[in-house]
Structure formats: C-alpha cells, structure tokens
C-alpha positions in Angstrom: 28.8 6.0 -34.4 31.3 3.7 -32.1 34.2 6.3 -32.9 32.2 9.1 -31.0 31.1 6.4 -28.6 35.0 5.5 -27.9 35.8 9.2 -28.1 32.8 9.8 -25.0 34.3 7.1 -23.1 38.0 7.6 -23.7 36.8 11.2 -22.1 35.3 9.9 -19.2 37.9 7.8 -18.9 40.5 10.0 -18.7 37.9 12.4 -16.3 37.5 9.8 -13.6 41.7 9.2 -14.0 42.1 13.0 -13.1 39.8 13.3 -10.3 41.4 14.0 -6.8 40.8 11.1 -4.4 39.9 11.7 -0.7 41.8 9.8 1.5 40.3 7.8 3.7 40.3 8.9 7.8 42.8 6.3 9.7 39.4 6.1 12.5 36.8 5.0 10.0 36.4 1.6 11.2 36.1 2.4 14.8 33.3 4.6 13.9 31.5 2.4 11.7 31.6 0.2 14.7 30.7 2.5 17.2 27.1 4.0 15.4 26.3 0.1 15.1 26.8 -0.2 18.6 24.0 2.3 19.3 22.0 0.9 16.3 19.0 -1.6 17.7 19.7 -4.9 15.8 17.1 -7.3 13.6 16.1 -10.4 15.7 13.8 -12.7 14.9 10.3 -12.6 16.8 7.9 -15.7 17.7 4.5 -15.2 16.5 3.2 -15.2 19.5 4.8 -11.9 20.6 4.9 -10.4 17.1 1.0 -10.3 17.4 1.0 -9.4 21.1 3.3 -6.4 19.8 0.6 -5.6 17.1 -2.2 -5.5 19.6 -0.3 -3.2 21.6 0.6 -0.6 19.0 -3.0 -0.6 17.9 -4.6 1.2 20.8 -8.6 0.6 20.7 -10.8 3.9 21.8 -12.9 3.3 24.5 -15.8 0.4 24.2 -18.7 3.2 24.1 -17.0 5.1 21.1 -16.9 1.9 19.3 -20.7 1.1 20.1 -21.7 4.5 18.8 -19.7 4.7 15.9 -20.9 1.3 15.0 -24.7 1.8 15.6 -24.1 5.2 13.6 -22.0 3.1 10.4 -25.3 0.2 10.6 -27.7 3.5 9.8 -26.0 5.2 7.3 -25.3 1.5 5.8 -29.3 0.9 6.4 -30.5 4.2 4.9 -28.5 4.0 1.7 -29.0 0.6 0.4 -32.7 0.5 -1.4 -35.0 -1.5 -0.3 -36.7 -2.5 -3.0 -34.3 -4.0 -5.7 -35.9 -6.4 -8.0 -34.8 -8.4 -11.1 -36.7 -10.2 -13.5 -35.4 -13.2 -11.9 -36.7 -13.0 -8.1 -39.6 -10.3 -8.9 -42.3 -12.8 -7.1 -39.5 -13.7 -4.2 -40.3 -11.8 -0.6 -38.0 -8.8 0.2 -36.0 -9.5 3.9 -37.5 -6.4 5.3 -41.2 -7.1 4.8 -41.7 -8.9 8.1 -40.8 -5.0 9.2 -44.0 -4.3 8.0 -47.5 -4.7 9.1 -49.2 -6.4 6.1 -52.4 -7.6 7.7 -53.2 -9.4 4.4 -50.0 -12.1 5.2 -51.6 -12.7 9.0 
C-alpha cells in the first residue's frame, strides 16, 4: 500500500516539476499598492459613535406606523392567548382578566 502511495506521489511530484511557471509582472507591487490606496482602511471606533452609527443605519418608520402596528401586534397577541388556562395547582386562584368582567356577585 505505501509503494502505490510513493508511486502517486513520485507522480505528482514529478507533475508539479513540469508545470510551466508564469512569471511574475515587474509592476506588481505598485499595483498592490495602488488598489490599497483606494481600499477604505479598518480603524478602531469609540463606542460612543459605533452606536451612534447603529442608530443611524437603522432608520425607524414614522411614530404613527409604529403605534399602529403595535396596537395591531397587542390584539392578535390578546386574541390568541386563552383566557382560561387552569392547572390542578391554581384551579381556585382568580384569572387577571376577571376584573374585565361584570360579576355582580364579587361587588
């Protein structure tokens, strides 16, 4: 099993000796250094703009949209929870809602 293995990599071997090699252009530097140039550079930010920079890319909708779509998220929130859920546990305890009602019998 190692000969074939040494026969695979004496192949390769001799593969990668053959290969033709690009040469390298005489202005490769200068251009490395000249896309860097117009590359914006990693600097280190104080909290206190990093979060101002947060706000700002985080534009809020107008105040009434939020109102609405909150009042409309409460409702659907409101309507889908049951109202009634008891265990064995707090079966005798009050629900939250019941001062909604009008139980003349607790007056």
């Amino acid at each position: 099993m190692s000969n074939t293995q040494d026969q695979r990599e004496q192949k390769l071997e001799a593969m990668l000796q053959s290969r033709r090699v690009e040469p390298v252009s005489p202005d490769l530097a200068e251009r490395i250094v000249r896309k860097a140039q117009h590359l914006p550079q990693n600097q280190t930010v104080p909290l206190t703009q990093w979060v101002r920079g947060l706000f700002t890319e985080f534009h809020l909708p107008r105040p009434a949209y939020v109102l609405v779509s909150t009042l409309i998220f409460g409702f659907v929130v409101g309507f889908t929870i049951p109202q009634y859920t008891t265990t064995a546990d707090d079966a005798d305890l009050i629900p939250v809602q019941s001062f909604l009602y009008a139980d003349e019998d607790l007056l």
